[in-house]
C-alpha positions in Angstrom: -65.1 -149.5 194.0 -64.6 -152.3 191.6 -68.6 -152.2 191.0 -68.1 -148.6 190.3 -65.5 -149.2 187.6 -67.0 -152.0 185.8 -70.0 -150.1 185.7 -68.7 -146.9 184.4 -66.9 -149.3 181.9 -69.8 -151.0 180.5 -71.8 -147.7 180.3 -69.2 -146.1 177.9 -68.6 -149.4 175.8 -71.5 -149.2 174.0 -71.0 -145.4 173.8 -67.3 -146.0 171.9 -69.3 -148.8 170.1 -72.0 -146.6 168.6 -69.5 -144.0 168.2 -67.4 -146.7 166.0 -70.4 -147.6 164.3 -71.1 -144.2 163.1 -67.8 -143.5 162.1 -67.9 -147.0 160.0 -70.6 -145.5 158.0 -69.0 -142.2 157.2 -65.9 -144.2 155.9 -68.0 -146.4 154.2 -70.0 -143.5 152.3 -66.8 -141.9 151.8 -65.6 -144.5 150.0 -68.3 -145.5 148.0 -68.4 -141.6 146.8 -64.6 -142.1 145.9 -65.6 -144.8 144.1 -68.4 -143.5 141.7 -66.2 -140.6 141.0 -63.3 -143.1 139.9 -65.9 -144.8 137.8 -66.8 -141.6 136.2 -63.4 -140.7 135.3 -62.5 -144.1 134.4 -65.8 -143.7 131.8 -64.5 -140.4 130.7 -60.6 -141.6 130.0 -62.6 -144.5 127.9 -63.9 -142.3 125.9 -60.9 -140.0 125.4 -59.3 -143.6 124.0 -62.0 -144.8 122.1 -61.9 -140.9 120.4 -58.3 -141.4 119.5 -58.4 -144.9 118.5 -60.9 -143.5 116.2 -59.2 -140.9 114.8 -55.9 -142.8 114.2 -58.4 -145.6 112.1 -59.8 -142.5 110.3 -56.1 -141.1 108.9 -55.1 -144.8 107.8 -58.3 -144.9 106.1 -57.6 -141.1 103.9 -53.7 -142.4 103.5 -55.1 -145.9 102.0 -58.3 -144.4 100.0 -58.1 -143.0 96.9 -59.6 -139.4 96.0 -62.2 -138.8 94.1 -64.8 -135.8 92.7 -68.7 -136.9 92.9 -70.3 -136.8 89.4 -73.6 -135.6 90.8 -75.2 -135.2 94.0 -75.7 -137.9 96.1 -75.8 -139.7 100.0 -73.1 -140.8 102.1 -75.1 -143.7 103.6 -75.1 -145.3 106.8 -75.0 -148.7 105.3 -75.2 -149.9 101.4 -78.9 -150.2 101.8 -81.1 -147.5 99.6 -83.3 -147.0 102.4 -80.8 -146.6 105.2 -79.9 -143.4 107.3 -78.6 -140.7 105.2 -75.4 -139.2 106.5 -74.1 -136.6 104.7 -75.0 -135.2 100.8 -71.9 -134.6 98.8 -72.2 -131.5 95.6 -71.0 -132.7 92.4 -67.3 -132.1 92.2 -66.9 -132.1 95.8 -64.0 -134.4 96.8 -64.8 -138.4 98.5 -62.0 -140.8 99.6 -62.8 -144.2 98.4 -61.6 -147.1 101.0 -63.3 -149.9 99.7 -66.1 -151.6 97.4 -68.7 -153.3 99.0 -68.9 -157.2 98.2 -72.8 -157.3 97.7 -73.6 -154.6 95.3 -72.8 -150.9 93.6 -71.8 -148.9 96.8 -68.2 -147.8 98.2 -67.2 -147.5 101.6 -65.9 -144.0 101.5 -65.3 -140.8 103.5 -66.4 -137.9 103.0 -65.8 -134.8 105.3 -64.8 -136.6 108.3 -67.9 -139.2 108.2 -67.6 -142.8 107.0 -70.5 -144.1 105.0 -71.4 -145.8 101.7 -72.1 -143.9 98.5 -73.5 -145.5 95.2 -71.1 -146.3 92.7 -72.5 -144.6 89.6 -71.9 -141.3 91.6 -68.4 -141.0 91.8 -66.2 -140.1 88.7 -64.3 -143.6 88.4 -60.5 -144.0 88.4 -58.1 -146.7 87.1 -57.0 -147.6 90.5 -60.8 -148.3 91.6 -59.9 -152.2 90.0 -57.2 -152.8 93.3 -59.8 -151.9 96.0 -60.3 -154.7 98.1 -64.0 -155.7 98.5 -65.7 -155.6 102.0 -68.3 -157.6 103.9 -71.4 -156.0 104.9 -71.6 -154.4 108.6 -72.1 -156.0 111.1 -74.4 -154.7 114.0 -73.6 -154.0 117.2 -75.6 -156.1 119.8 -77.7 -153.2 121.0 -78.9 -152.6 116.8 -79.3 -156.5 116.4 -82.4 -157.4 115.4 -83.4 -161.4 116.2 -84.7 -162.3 112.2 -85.6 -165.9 113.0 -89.7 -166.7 112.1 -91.9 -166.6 114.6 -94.7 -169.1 114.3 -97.8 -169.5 116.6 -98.0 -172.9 117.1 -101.8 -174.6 116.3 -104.2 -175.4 118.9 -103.9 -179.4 118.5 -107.3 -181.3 119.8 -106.6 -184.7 121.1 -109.4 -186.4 119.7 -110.5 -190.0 120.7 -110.9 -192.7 117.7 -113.5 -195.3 117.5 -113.8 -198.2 115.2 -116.8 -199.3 114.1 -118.7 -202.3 113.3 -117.4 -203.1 109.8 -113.6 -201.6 110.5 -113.9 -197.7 110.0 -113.0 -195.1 111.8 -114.6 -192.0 113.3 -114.3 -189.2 115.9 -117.6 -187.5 117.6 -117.1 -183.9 116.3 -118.3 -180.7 118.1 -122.6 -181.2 116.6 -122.1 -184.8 118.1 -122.0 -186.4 114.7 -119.9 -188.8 113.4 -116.8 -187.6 111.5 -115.2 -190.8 109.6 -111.1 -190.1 109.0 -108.3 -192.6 107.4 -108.7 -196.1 109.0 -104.8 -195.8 110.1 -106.1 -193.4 113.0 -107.4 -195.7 114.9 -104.2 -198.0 114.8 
């Protein structure tokens, strides 16, 4: 009888084993679903911040700036380069916000219909209160626009050549025709 039992034990151990196995793996997926979608909405609420964030940046910007009319038309820029990304085109007489001058030239950092950008200087109708605007640095790049500007140099092909000094104190290096090449006598030193 006790053979019986411990063999009717042993044969549904691995059973409840397998059975706990299985259901490991369902609470495993389960959880690893629950946690890509918390992710996800942890990405989206990001987002919602950064927007705001933005936008409350944006409205201390118009309260500080100082309006504007554009004499002519022009570009809102990306950055106070002539050949950058053009961002918007302002009509003449169409109203800017000017935040700030740019240290390194004739742009202002300005706003113009809810984009930030830079617009030349000679193409906004110029105020008194233009002289307090405080100057700003250029922009920086973000990590993923960075470009590495260090020189890249190939370094020369260096032959190690073998000196010899000759009878009367010169000295000389079989070249590639199996002459004699004669250099500065401080080579062979």
């Amino acid at each position: 009888m006790r053979t019986i039992l411990f063999c009717a034990i042993l044969l549904q151990s691995p059973f409840a084993l397998s059975q706990n196995s299985i259901e490991q793996k369902r609470l495993k997926e389960d959880l690893e679903k629950e946690k890509l979608e918390l992710n996800q909405r942890l990405k989206s609420i990001e987002k919602e911040i950064d927007s705001i964030e933005q936008e409350i940046s944006f409205s201390k910007a118009k309260e500080r700036g100082i309006k504007s009319t554009m004499k002519r038309g022009s570009e809102l820029r990306k950055s106070p380069k002539y050949n950058s990304q053009i961002i918007a085109t302002p009509d003449r007489n169409e109203e800017i916000i000017i935040i700030n001058k740019y240290k390194y030239g004739t742009y202002y950092y300005a706003i113009f219909k809810e984009k930030i950008g830079y617009i030349k200087q000679k193409d906004v109708r110029q105020k008194k209160e233009f002289i307090h605007l405080s100057t700003v640095e250029p922009p920086s790049t973000s990590s993923s626009q960075r470009k590495n500007y260090t020189r890249s140099y190939t370094p020369r092909k260096t032959y190690s050549r073998r000196y010899y000094r000759g009878p009367r104190g010169g000295c000389y290096y079989i070249n590639s025709n199996g002459n004699k090449t004669y250099v500065a006598r401080s080579l062979c030193n």
